[in-house]
C-alpha positions as CSV (number, residue, x, y, z in Angstrom):
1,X,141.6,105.5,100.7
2,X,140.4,108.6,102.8
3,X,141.4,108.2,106.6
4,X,137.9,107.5,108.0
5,X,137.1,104.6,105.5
6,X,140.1,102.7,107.3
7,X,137.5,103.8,111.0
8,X,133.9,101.3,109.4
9,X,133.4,99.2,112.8
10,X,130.8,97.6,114.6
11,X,129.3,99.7,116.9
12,X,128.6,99.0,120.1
13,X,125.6,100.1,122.7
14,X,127.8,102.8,124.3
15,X,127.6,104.0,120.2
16,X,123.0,104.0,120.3
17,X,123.1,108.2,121.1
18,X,125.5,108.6,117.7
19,X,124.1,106.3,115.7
20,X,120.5,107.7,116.3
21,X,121.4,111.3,115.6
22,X,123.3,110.1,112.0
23,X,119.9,108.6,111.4
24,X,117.4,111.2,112.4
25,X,119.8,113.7,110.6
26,X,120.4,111.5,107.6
27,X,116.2,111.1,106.9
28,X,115.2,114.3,108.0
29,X,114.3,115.7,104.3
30,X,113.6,111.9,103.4
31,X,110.4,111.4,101.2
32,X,108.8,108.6,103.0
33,X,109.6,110.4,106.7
34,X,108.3,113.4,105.0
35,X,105.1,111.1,104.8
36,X,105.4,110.0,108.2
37,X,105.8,112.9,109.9
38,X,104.2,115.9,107.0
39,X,104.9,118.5,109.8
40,X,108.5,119.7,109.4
41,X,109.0,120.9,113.3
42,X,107.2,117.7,114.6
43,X,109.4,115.8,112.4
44,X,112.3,117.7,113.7
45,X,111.3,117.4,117.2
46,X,110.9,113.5,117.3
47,X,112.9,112.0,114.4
48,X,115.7,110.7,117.4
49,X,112.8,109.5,119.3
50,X,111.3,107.4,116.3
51,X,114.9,106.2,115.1
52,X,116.0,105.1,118.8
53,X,114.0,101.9,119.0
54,X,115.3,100.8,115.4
55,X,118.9,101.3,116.5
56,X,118.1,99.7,120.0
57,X,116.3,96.8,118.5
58,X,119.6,96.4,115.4
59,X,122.4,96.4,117.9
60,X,120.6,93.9,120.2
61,X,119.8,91.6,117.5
62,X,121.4,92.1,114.4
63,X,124.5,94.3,113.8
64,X,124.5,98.1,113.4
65,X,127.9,99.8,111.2
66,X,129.6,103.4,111.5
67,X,131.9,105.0,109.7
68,X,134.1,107.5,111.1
69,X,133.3,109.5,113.7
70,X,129.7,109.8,113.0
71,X,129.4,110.1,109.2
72,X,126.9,107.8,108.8
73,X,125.6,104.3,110.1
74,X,123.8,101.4,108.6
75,X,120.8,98.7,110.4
76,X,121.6,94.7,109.9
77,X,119.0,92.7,110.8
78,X,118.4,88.6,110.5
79,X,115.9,87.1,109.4
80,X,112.9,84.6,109.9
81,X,112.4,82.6,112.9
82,X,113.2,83.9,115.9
83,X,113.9,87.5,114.7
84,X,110.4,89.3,115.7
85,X,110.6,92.6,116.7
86,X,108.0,91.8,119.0
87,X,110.3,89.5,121.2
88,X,112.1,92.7,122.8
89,X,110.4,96.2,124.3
90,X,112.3,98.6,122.2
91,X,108.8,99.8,120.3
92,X,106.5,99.9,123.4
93,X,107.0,103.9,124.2
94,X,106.9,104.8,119.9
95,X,103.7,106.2,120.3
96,X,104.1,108.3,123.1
97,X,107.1,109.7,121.8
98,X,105.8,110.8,118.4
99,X,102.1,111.0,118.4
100,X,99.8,108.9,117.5
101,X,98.7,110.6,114.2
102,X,102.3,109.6,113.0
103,X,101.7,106.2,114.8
104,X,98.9,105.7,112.3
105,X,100.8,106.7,109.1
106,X,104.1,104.3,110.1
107,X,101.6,101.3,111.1
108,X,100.6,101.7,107.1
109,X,104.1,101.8,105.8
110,X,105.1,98.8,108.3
111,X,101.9,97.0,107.2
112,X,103.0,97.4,103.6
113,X,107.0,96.8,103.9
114,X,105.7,93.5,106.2
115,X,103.3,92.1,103.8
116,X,106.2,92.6,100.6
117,X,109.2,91.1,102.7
118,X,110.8,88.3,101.1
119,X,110.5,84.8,103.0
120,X,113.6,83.4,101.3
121,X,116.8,84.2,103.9
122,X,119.0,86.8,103.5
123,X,120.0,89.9,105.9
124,X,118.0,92.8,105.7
125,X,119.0,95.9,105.9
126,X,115.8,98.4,107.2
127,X,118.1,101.8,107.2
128,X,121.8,103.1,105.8
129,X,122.4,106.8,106.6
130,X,124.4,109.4,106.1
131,X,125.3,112.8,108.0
132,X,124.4,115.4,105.4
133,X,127.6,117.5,106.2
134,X,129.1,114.1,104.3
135,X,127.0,113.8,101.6
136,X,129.0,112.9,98.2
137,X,132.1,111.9,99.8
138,X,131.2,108.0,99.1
139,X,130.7,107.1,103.1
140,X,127.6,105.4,102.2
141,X,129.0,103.2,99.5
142,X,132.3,102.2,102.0
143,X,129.6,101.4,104.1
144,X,127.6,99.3,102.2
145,X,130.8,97.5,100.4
146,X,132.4,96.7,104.0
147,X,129.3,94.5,104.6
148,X,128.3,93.1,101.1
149,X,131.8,91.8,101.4
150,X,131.2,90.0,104.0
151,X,127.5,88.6,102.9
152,X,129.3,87.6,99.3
153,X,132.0,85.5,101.2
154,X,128.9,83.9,103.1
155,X,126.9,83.2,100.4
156,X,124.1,85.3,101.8
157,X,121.6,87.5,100.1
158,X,120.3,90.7,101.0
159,X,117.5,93.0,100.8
160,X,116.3,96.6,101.6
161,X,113.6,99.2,100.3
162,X,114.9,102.2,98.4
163,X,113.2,105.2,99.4
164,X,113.8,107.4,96.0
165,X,114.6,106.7,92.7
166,X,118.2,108.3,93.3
167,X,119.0,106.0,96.1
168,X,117.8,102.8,94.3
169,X,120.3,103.5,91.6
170,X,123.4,103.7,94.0
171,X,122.3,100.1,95.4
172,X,122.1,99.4,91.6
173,X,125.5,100.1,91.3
174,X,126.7,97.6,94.3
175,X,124.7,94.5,92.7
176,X,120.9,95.3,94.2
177,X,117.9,94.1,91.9
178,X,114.8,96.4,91.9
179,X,111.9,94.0,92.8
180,X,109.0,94.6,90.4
181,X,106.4,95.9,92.4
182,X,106.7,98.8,94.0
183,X,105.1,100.2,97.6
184,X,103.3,103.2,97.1
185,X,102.3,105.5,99.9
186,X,98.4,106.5,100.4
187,X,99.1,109.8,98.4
188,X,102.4,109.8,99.3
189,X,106.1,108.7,97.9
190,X,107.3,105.1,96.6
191,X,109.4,102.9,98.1
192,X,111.2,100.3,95.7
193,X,112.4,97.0,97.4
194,X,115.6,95.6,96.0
195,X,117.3,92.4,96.5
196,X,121.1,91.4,96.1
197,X,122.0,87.8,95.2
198,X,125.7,87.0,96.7
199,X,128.3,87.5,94.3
């Protein structure tokens, strides 16, 4: 076991600024951000504006994961009652901080991932990332086992959206379902929602 693997915690607010950087590193050649935000610079410019919300919004109310220092991170949220992103103020400056052109094209994608969501419980899990100076060196998967440990020993399900064939398969490996139906992007990428019984 690699020295950092021993270092996945729960992170913390005083953790939001390095958390949001692993993100906005981690999706910056993403397919569906690619969609988001087709402008390479712009994208550049206000990925840690668009992820900052997310990571705000995760470590009030669910629980937000990083390994190492910095390697990568990972999004918990609950579910159901109670657990509207609407209840907090962490959204209210996205559209001033990345346009409203890319406004529009995320409304779509939230629209579709909303209407798609499972109502049965489980934990949801909206983003995992990884630094890509530590691609390959299985941070992601220590990541993801730390918490589907847990879920397992809980009896809890979980759920996310894939983003590329590629990535689906990895969560294939750890026990994630692809749903049938898939969420295509107006002339854009696919993203394939998975689920995860508890072992």
């Amino acid at each position: 076991m690699t020295e950092w693997q021993n270092s996945i915690r729960r992170a913390s607010a005083t953790d939001a600024a390095v958390v949001t950087a692993i993100l906005a590193e981690a999706f910056m050649r993403d397919p569906v951000s690619g969609w988001v935000f087709p402008d390479d610079d712009h994208r550049a410019r206000v990925h840690r504006a668009f992820f900052a919300p997310f990571v705000a919004f995760a470590l009030r109310t669910g629980e937000v994961h990083i390994a190492g220092d910095g390697l990568g991170a990972t999004l918990w949220l609950p579910t159901g009652e109670g657990h509207d992103a609407e209840d907090g103020d962490e959204f209210d400056e996205m559209e001033a901080a990345i346009g409203a052109e890319a406004m529009k094209r995320f409304a779509v994608l939230d629209q579709m991932m909303s209407a798609r969501h499972p109502g049965e419980p489980h934990l949801y899990l909206p983003f995992i990332g990884v630094h890509p100076d530590h691609h390959g060196k299985g941070v992601g998967s220590a990541l993801l086992r730390n918490k589907l440990a847990e879920l397992d020993q809980a009896g809890t399900a979980a759920y996310l959206e894939a983003s590329s064939p590629r990535n689906a398969a990895l969560y294939e490996r750890l026990g994630f379902r692809r749903r049938p139906v898939t969420l295509d992007l107006p002339e854009g990428p696919s993203l394939y929602p998975m689920w995860r019984d508890p072992a």
